[in-house]
VOPAGU-2260 file (C-alpha; in pm, 1 decimal, decimal comma):
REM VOPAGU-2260
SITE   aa  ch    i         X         Y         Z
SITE  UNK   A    0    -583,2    5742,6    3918,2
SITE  UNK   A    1    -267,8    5972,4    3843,6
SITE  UNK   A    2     -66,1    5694,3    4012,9
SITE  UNK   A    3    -223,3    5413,8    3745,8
SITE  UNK   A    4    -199,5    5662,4    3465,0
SITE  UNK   A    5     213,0    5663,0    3508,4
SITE  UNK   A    6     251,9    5329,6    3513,5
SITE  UNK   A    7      12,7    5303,8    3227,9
SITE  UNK   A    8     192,9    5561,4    3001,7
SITE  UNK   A    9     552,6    5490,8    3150,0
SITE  UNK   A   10     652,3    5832,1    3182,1
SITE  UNK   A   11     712,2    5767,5    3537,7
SITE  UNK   A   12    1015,3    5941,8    3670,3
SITE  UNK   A   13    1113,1    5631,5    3874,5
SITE  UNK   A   14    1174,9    5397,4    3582,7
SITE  UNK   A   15    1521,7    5388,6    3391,8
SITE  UNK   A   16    1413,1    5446,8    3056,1
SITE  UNK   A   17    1540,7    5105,4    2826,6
SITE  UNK   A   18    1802,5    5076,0    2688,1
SITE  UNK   A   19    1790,0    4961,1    2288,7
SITE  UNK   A   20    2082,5    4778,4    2094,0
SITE  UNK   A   21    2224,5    4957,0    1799,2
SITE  UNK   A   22    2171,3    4708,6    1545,4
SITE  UNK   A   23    2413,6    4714,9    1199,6
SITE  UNK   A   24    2242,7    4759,4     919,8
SITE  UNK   A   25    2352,7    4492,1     687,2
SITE  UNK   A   26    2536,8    4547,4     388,4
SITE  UNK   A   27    2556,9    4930,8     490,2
SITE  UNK   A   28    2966,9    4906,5     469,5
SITE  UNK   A   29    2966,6    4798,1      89,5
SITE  UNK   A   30    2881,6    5030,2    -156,8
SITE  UNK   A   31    2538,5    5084,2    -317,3
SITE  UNK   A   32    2524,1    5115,3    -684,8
SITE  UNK   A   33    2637,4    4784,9    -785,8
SITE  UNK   A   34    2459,6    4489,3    -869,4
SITE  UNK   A   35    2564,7    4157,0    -868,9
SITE  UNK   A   36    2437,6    3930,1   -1168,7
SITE  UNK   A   37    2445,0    3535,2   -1090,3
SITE  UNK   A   38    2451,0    3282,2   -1354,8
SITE  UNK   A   39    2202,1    2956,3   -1352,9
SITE  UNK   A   40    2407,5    2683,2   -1287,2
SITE  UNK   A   41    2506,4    2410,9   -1535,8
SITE  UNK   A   42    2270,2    2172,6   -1438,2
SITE  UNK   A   43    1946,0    2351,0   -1451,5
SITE  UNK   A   44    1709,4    2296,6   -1692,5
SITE  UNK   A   45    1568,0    2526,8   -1943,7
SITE  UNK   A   46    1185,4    2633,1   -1812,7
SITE  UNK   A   47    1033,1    2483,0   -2062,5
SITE  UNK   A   48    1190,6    2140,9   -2060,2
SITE  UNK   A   49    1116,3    2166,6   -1669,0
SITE  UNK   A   50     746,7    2224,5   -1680,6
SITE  UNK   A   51     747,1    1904,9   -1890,8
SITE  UNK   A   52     916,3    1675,7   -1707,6
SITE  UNK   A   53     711,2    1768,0   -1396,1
SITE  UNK   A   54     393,2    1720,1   -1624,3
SITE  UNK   A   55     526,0    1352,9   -1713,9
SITE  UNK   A   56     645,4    1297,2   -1406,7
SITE  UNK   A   57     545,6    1102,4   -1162,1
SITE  UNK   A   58     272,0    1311,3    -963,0
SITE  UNK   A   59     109,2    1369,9   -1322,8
SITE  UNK   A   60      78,8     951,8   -1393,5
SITE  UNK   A   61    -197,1     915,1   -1141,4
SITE  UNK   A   62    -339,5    1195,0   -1233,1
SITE  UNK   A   63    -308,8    1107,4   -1633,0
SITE  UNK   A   64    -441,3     737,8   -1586,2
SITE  UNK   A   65    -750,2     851,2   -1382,0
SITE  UNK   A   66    -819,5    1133,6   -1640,2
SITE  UNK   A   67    -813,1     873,1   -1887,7
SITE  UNK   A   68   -1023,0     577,5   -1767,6
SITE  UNK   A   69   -1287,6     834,2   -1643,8
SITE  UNK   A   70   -1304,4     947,9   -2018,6
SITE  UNK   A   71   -1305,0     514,3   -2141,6
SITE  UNK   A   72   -1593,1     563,1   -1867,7
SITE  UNK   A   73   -1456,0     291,7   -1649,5
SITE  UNK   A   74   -1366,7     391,1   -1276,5
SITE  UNK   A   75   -1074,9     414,8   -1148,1
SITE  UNK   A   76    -892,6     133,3    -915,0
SITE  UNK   A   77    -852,5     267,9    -618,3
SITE  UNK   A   78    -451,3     169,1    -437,0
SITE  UNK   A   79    -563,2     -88,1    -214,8
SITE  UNK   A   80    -879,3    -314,0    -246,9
SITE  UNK   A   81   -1006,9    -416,5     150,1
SITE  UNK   A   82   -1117,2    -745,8     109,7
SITE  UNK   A   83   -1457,5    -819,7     292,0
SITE  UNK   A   84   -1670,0   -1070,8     348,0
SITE  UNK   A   85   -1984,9   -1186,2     132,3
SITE  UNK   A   86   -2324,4    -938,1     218,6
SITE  UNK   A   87   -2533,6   -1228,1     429,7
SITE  UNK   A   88   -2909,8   -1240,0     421,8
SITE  UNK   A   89   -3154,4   -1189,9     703,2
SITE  UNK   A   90   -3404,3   -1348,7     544,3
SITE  UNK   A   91   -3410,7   -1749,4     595,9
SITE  UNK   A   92   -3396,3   -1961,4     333,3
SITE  UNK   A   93   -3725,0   -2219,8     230,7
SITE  UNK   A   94   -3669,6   -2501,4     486,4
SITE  UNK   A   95   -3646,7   -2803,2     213,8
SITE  UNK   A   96   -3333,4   -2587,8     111,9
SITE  UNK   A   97   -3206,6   -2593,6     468,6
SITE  UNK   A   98   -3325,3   -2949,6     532,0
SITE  UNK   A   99   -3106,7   -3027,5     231,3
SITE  UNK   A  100   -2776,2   -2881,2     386,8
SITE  UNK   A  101   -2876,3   -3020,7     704,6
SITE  UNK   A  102   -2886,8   -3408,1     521,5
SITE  UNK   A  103   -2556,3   -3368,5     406,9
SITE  UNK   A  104   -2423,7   -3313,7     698,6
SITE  UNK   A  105   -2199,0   -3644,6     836,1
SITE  UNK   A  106   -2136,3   -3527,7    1162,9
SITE  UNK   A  107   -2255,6   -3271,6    1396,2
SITE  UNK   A  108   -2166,5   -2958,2    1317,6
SITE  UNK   A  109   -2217,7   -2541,8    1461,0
SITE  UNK   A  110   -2525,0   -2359,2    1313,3
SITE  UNK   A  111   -2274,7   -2049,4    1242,8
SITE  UNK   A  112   -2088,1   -2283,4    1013,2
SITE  UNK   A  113   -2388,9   -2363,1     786,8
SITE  UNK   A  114   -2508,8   -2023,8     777,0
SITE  UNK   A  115   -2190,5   -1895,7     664,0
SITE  UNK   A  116   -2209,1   -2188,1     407,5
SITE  UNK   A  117   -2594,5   -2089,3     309,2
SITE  UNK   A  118   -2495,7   -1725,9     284,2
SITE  UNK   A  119   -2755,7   -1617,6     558,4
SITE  UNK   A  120   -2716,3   -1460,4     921,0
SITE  UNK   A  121   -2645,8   -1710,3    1183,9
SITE  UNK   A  122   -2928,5   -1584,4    1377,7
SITE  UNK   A  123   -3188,0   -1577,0    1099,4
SITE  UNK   A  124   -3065,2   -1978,4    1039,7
SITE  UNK   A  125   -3050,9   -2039,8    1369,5
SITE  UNK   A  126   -3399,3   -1957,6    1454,1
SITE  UNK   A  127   -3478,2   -2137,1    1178,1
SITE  UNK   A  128   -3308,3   -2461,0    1259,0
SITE  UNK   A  129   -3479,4   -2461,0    1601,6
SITE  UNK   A  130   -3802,0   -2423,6    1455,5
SITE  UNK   A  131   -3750,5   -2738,3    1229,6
SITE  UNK   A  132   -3581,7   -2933,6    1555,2
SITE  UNK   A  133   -3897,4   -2936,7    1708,5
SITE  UNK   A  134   -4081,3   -3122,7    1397,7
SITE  UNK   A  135   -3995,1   -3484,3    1494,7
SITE  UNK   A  136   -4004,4   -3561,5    1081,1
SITE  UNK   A  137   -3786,9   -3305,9     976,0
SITE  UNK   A  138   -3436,7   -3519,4    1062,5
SITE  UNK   A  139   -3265,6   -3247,5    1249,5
SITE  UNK   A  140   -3179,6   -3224,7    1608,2
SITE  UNK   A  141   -2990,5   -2909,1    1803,6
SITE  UNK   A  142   -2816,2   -2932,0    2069,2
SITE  UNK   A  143   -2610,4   -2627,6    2274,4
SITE  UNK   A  144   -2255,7   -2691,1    2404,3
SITE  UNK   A  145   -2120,1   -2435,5    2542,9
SITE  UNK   A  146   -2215,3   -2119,2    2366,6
SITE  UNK   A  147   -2227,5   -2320,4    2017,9
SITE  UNK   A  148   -2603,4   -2470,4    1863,1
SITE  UNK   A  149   -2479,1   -2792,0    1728,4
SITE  UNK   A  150   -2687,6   -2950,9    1450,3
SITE  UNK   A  151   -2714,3   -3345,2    1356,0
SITE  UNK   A  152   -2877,6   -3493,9    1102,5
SITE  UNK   A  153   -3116,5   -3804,9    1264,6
SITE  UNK   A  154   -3199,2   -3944,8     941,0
SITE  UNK   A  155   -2835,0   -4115,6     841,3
């Protein structure tokens, strides 16, 4: 343990104690007593006339117009409006209203395009649309090609 304890405490005989640099104090060779006064420069600003620019400056605007159209109790615009599509219902429409869309139809067209047309979830229409292809009186026939559900209107 003695052997542990002197490399632990460094007192060891066998180790060159380190050396340390003499560092210069700085500003020790001029002479204390005197104090140097600086002058503000030409350009600055008085405080005051500072502290108002930087509360009409530009940081404050944002901060001014918010404060403002919270108090008119509108909100405020956020910087940048995401544009996103229409909410779309999962509930299916009444089928004369989808037998409607369907009769106005020229040509055969996808079941995602009339849903997005109707405002409803291409599944929810979809389901629907099969449901009413399997009425023969209904008008409407579905057929798949490829991964689309095409829909035709039989009564032209």
């Amino acid at each position: 343990m003695n052997e542990i304890d002197d490399m632990l405490d460094g007192s060891g005989s066998s180790a060159a104690p380190a050396k340390t640099k003499k560092t210069k104090k700085i500003g020790a060779d001029k002479k204390p007593g005197k104090v140097k006064v600086t002058k503000p420069a030409k350009d600055a600003k008085p405080v005051k006339k500072a502290a108002k620019s930087a509360a009409n400056g530009k940081d404050a605007k944002p901060a001014k117009k918010a404060a403002k159209s919270a108090a008119n109790g509108k909100d405020a615009k956020p910087a940048k409006e995401k544009k996103t599509a229409p909410a779309v219902g999962m509930t299916q429409p009444q089928d004369d209203v989808t037998i409607k869309a369907v009769r106005k139809l020229k040509e055969p067209t996808m079941a995602s395009k009339i849903a997005a047309d109707m405002g409803v979830h291409r599944r929810a229409i979809r389901a629907q649309l099969q449901r009413l292809a399997k009425e023969k009186g209904s008008g409407i026939a579905m057929k798949k090609i490829g991964f689309n559900w095409m829909v035709t209107n039989t009564l032209k």
